[in-house]
Backbone as JSON Lines, residues from 0, in Angstrom:
{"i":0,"aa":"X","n":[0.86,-1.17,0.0],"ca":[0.0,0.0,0.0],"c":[0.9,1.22,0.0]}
{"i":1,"aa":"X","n":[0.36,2.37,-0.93],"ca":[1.53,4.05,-1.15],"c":[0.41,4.57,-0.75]}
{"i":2,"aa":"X","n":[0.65,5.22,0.72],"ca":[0.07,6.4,1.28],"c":[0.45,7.95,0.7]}
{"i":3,"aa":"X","n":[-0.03,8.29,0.32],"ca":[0.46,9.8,-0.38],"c":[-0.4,10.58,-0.6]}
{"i":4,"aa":"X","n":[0.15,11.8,0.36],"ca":[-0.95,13.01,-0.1],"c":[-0.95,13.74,-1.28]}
{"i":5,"aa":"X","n":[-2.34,14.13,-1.13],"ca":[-2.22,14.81,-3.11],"c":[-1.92,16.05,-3.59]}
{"i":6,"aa":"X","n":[-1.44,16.87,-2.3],"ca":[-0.77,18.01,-3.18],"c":[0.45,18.29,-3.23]}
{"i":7,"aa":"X","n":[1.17,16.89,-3.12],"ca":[2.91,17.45,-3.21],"c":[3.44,17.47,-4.91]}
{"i":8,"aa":"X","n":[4.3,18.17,-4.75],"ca":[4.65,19.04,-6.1],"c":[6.2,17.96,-6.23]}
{"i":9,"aa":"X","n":[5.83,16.93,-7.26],"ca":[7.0,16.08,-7.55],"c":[7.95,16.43,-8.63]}
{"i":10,"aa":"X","n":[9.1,17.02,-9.17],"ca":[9.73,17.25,-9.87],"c":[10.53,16.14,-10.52]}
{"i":11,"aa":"X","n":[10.76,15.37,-9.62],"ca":[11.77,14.63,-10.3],"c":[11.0,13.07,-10.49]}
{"i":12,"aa":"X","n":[10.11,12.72,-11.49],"ca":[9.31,11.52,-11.34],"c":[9.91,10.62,-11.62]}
{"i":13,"aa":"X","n":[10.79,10.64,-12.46],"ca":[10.91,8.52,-12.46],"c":[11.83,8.88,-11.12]}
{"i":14,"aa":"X","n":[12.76,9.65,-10.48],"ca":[13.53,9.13,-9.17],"c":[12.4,8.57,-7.6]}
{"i":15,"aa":"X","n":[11.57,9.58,-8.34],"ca":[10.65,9.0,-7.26],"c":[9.75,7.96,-7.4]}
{"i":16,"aa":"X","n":[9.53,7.89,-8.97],"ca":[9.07,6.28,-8.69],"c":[9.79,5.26,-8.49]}
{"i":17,"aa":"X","n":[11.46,5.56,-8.57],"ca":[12.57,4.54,-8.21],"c":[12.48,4.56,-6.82]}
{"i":18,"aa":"X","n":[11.72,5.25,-5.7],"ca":[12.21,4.99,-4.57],"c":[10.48,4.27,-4.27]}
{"i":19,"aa":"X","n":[9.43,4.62,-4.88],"ca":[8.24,4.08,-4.05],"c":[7.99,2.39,-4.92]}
{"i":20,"aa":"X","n":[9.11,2.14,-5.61],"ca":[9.21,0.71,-6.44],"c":[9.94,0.08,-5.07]}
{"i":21,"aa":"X","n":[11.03,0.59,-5.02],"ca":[12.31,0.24,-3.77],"c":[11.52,0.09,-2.83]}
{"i":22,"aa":"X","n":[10.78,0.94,-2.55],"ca":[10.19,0.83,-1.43],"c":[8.76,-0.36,-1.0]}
{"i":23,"aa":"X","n":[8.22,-0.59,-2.11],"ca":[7.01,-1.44,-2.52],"c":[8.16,-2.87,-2.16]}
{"i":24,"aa":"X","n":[8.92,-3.17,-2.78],"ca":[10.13,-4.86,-2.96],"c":[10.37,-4.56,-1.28]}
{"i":25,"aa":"X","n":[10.8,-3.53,-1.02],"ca":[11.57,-3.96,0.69],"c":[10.47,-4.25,1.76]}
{"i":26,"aa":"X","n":[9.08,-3.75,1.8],"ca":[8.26,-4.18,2.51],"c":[7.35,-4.97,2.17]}
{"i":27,"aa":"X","n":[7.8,-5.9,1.01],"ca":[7.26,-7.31,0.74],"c":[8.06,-7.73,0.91]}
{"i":28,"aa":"X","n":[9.45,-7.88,1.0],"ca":[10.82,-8.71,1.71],"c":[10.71,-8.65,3.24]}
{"i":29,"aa":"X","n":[10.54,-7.54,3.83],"ca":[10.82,-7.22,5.61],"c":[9.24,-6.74,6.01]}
{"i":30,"aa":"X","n":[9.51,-6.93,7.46],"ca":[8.16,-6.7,7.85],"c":[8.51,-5.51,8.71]}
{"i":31,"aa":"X","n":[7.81,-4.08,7.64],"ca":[8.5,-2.94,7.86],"c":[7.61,-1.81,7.21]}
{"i":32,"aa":"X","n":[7.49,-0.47,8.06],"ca":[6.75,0.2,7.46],"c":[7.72,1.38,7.24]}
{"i":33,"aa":"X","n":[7.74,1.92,6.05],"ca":[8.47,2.75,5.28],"c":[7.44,4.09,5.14]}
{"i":34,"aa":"X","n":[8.53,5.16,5.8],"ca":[7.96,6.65,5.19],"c":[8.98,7.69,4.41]}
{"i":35,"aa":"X","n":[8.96,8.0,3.15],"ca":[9.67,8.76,2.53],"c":[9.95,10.57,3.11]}
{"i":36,"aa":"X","n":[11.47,10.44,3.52],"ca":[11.58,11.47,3.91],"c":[12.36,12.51,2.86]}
{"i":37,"aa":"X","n":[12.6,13.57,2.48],"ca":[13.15,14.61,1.49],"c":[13.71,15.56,2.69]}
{"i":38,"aa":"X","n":[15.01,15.33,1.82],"ca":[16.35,15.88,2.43],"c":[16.05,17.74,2.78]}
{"i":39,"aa":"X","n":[16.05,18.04,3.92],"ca":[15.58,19.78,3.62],"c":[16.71,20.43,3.41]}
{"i":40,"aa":"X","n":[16.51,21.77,2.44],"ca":[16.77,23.08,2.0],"c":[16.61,23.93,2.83]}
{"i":41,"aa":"X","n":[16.01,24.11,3.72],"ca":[16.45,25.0,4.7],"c":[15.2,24.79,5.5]}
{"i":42,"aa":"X","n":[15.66,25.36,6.85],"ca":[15.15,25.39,8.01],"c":[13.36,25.79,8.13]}
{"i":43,"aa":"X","n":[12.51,24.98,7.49],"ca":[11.45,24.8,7.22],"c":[10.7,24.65,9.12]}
{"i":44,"aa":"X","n":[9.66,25.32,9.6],"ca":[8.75,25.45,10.26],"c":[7.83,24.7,10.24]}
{"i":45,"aa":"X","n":[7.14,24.73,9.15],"ca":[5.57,24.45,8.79],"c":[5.32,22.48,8.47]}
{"i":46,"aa":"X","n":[6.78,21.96,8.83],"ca":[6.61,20.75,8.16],"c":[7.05,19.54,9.44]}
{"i":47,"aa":"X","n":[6.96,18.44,9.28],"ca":[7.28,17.71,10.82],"c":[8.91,17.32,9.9]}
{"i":48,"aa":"X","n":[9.58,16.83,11.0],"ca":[11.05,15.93,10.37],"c":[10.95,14.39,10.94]}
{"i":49,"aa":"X","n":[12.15,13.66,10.33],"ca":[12.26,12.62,10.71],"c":[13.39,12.67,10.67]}
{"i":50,"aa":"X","n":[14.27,12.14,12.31],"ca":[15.52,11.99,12.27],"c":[15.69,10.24,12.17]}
{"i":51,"aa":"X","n":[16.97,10.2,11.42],"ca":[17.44,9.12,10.94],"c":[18.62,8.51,11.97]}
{"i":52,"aa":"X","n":[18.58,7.04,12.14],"ca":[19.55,6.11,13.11],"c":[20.89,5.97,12.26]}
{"i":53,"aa":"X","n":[21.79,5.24,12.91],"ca":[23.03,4.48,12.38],"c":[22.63,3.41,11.44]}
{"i":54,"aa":"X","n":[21.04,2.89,12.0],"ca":[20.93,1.38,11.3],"c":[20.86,1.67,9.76]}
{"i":55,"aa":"X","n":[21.39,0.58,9.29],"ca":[20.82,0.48,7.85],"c":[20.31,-0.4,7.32]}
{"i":56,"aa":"X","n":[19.6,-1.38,5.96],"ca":[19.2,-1.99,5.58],"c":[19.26,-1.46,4.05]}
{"i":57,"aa":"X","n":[20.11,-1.82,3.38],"ca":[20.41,-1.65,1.39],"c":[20.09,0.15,2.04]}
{"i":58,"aa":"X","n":[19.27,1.0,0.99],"ca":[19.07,2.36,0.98],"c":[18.09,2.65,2.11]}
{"i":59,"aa":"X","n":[17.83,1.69,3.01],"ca":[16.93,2.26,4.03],"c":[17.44,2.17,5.19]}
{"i":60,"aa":"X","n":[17.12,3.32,5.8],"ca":[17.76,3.52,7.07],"c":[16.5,3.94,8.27]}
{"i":61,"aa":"X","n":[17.09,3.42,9.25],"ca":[15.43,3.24,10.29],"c":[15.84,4.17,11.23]}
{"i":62,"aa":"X","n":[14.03,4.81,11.59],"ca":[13.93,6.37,12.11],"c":[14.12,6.27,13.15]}
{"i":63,"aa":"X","n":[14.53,7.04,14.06],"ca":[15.0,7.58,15.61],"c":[13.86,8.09,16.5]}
{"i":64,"aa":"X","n":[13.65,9.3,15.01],"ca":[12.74,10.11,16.16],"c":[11.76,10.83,15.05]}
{"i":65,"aa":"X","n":[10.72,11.21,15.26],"ca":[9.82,12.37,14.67],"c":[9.87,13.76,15.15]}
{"i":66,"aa":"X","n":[10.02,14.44,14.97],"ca":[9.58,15.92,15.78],"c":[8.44,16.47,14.58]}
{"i":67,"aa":"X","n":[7.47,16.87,15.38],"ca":[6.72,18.2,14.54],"c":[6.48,19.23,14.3]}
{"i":68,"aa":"X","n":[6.61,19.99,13.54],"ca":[7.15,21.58,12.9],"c":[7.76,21.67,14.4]}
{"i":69,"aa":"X","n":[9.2,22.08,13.85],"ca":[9.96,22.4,15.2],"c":[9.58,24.21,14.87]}
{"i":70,"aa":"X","n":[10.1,24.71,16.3],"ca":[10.36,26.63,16.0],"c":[11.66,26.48,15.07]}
{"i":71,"aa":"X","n":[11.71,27.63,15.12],"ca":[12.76,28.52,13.79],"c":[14.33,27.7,13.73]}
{"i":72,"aa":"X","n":[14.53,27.97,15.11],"ca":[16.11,27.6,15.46],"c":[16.47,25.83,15.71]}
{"i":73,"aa":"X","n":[15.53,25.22,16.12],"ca":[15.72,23.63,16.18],"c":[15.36,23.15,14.91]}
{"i":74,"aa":"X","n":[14.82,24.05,13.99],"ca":[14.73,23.36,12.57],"c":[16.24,23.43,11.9]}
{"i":75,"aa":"X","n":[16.8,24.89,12.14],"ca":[18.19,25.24,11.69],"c":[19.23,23.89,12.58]}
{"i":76,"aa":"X","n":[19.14,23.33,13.7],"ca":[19.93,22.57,14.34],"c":[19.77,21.05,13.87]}
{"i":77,"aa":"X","n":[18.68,20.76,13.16],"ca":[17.89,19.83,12.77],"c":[18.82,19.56,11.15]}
{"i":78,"aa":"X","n":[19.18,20.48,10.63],"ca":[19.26,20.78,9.38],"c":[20.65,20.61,9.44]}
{"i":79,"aa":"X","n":[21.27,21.22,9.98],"ca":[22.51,21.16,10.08],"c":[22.87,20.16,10.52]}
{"i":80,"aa":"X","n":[22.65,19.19,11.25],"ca":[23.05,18.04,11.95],"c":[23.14,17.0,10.45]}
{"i":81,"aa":"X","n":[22.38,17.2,9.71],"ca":[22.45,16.12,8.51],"c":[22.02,14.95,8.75]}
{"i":82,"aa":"X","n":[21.26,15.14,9.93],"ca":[20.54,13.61,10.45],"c":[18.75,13.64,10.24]}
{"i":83,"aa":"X","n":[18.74,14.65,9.58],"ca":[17.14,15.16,9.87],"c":[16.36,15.47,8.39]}
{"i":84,"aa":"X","n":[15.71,14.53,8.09],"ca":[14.85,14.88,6.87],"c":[13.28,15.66,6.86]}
{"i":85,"aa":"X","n":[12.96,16.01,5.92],"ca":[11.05,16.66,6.37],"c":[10.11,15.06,6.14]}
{"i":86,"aa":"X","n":[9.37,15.32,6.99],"ca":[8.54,14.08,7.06],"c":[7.64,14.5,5.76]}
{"i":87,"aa":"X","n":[7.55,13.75,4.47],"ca":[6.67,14.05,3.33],"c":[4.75,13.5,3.42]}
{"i":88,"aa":"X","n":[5.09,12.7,4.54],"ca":[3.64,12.19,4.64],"c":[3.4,10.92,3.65]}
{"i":89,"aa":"X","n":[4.3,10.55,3.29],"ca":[4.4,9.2,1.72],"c":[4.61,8.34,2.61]}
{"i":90,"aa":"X","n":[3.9,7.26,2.9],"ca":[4.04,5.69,3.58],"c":[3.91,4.35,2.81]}
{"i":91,"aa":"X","n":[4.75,3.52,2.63],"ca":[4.31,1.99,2.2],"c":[4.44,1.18,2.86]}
{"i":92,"aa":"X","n":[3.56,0.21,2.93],"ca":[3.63,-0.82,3.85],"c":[2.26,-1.95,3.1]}
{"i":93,"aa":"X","n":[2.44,-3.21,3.7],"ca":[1.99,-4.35,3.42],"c":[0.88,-4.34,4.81]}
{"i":94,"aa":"X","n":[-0.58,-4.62,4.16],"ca":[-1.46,-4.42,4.9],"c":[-1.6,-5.53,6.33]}
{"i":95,"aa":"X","n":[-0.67,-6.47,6.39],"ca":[-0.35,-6.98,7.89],"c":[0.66,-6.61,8.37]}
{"i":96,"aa":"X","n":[1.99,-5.82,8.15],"ca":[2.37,-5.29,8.88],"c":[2.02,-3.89,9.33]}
{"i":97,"aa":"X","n":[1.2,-3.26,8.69],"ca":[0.55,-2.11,9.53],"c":[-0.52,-2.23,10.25]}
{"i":98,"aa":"X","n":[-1.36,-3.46,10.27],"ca":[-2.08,-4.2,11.23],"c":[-1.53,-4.17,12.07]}
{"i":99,"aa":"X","n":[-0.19,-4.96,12.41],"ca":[0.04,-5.92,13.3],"c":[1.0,-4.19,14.17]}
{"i":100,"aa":"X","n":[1.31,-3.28,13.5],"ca":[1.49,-2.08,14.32],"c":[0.51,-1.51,14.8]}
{"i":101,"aa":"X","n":[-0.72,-1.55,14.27],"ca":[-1.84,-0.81,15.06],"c":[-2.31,-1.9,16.48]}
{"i":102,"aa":"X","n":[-2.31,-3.58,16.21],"ca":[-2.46,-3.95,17.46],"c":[-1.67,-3.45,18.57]}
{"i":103,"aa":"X","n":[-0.45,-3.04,18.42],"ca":[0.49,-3.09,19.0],"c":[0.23,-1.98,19.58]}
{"i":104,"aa":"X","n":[0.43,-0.91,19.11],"ca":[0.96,0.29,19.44],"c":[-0.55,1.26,19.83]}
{"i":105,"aa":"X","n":[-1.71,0.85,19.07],"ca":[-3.37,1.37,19.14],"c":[-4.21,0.36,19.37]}
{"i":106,"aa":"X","n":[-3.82,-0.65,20.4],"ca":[-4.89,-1.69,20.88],"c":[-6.64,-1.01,21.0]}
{"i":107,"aa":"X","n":[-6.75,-0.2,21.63],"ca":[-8.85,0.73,21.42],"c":[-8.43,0.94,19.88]}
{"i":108,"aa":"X","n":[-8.16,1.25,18.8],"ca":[-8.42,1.12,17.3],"c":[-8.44,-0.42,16.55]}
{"i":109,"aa":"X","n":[-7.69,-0.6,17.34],"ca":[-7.71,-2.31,16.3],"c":[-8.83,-3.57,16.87]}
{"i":110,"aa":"X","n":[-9.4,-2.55,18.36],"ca":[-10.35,-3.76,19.01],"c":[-11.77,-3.36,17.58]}
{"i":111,"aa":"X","n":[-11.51,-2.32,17.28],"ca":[-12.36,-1.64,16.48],"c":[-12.68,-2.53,14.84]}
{"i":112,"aa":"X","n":[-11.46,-2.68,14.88],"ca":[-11.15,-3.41,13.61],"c":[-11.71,-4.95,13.61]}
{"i":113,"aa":"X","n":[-11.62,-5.64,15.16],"ca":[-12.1,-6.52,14.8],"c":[-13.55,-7.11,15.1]}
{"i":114,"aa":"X","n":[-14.72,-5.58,15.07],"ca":[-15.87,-6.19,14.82],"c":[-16.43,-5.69,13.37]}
{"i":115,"aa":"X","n":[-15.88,-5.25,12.5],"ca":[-15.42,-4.72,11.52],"c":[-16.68,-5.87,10.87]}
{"i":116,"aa":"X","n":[-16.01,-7.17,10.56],"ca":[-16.24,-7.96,9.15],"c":[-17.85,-8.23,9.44]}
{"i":117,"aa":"X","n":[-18.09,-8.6,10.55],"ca":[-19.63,-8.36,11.04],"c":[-20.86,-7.81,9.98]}
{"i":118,"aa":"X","n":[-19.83,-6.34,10.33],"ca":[-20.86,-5.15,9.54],"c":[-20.63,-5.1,7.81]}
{"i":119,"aa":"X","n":[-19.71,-5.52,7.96],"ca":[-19.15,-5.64,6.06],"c":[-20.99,-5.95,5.2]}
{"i":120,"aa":"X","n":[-20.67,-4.89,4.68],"ca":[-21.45,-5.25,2.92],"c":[-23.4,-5.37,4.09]}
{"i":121,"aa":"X","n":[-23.41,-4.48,4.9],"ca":[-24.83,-4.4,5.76],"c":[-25.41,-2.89,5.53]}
{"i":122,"aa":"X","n":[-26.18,-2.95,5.43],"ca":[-26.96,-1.28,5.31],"c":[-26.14,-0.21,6.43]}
């Protein structure tokens, strides 16, 4: 599954369909949920980041931390560190491993989920 919101302004399309292809093969290989982050240009406010670990896996590297829209100056410290991308809001993942994160992590949403099939295809 490519989570993606619809008003981002893509310039560079086949690189980015080289990464949401990459990205589609690695979370049918690993049981892993992937969010595309874009490297920032400057000390952006209005946007959340994602800081990046040591770990790696081929071109993917697993997140640390989130922050959201930092103020002025922790975006500039954010930026400069070279550890810190803008969170784009682009997610892929394989619909049981983002299950098996919502049991986990949103047990009251997923109890939700499972009276779900019940109501399937009912007025």
């Amino acid at each position: 599954i490519v989570v993606a919101p619809s008003d981002h302004l893509i310039l560079k399309e086949n690189e980015f369909l080289d990464d949401v292809r990459k990205s589609l093969d690695f979370v049918a290989k690993h049981r892993a949920l992937v969010t595309l982050g874009v490297k920032p240009s400057r000390p952006e406010t209005g946007y959340g980041y994602i800081q990046s670990s040591d770990e790696r896996q081929g071109d993917f590297v697993k997140v640390k931390t989130f922050t959201e829209k930092p103020n002025r100056e922790l975006a500039q410290v954010f930026m400069d560190s070279g550890e810190f991308f803008w969170n784009s809001g682009l997610f892929v993942w394989n619909v049981d491993t983002i299950l098996e994160a919502i049991r986990r992590h949103l047990p009251d949403i997923s109890a939700r989920f499972d009276i779900g099939p019940e109501k399937f295809n009912t007025p």
